[in-house]
C-alpha positions in Angstrom: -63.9 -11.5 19.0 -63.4 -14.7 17.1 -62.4 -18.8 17.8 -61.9 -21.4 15.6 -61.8 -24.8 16.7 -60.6 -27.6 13.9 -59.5 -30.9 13.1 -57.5 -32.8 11.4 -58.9 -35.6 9.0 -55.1 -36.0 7.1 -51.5 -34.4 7.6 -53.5 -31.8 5.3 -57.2 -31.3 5.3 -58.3 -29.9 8.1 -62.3 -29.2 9.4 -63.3 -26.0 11.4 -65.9 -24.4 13.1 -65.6 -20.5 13.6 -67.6 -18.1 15.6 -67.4 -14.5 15.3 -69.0 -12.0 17.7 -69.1 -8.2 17.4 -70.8 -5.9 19.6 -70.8 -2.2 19.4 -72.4 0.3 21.6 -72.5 4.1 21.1 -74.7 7.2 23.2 -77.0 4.6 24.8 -77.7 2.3 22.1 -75.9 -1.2 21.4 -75.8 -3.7 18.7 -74.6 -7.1 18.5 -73.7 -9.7 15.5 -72.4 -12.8 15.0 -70.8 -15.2 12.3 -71.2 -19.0 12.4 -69.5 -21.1 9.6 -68.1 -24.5 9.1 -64.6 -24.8 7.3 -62.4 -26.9 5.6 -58.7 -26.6 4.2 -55.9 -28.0 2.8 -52.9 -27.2 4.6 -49.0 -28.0 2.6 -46.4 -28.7 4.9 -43.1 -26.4 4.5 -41.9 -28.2 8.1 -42.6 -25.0 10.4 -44.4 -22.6 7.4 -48.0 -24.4 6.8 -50.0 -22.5 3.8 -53.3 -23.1 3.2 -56.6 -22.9 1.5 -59.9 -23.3 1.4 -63.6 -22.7 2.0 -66.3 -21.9 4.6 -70.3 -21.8 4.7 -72.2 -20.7 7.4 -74.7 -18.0 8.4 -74.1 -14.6 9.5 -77.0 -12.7 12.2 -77.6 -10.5 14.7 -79.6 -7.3 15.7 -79.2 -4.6 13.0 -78.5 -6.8 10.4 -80.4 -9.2 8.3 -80.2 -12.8 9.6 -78.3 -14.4 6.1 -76.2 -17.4 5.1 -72.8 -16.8 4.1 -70.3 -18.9 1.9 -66.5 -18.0 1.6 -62.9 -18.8 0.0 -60.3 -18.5 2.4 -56.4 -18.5 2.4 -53.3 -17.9 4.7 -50.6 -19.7 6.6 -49.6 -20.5 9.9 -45.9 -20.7 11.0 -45.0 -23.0 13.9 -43.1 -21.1 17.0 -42.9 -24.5 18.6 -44.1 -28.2 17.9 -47.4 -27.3 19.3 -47.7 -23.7 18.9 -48.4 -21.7 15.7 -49.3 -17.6 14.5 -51.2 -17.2 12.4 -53.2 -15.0 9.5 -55.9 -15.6 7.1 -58.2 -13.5 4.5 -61.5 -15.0 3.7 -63.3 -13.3 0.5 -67.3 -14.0 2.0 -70.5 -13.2 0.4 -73.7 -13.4 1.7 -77.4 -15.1 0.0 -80.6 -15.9 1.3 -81.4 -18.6 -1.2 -79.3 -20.9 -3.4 -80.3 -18.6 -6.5 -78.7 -15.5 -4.9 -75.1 -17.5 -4.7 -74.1 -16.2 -8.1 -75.3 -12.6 -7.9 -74.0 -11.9 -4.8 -70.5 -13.3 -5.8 -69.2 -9.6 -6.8 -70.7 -8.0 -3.6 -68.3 -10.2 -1.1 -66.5 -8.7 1.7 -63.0 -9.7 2.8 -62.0 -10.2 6.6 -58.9 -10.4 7.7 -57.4 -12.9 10.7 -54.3 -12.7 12.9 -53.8 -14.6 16.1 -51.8 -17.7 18.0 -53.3 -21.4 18.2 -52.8 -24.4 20.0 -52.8 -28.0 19.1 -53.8 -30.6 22.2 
């Protein structure tokens, strides 16, 4: 499951916060992680078809996996189904460090993720 909650600073850059839960659970045993990052992106405005891009740090944990900070690029669009109302999908490339010296050696060990849903402006 995952939720994003943002805002908007400009027509364009927008601020996040996303939280991703997974939970698996298989012949009596279970096992639970989670993904907490901070975003921000630039959004270009095609009227209803908004591209965007950008980046995302957080940290990723759980039980059966190693608690870890994460850091990401990010990309996709959304496309506006009404004035308030968009779909949406996005790919983040994310790779994950436990100290600012293992930023640039864990670069080529990323993982991608892949987002598709519906949000809501209020």
């Amino acid at each position: 499951m995952a939720t994003s909650i943002g805002y908007f600073l400009t027509d364009n850059f927008e601020i996040a916060l996303r939280q991703d839960v997974t939970f698996s659970g298989f012949s009596g045993s279970s096992s639970w992680s989670g993904s907490t990052r901070g975003a921000i992106d630039y959004h270009f405005s095609l009227n209803r078809f908004r591209p965007f891009v950008g980046a995302n740090f957080g940290g990723f944990y759980g039980n059966g996996v190693q608690d870890t900070l994460s850091a990401g690029l990010e990309g996709g669009a959304k496309f506006y189904v009404k004035p308030k109302t968009f779909i949406f999908a996005m790919m983040e490339y994310q790779w994950l460090f436990n100290s600012g010296n293992d930023v640039a050696n864990n670069f080529d060990d990323g993982r991608f993720l892949y987002s598709f849903g519906i949000g809501f402006h209020f």
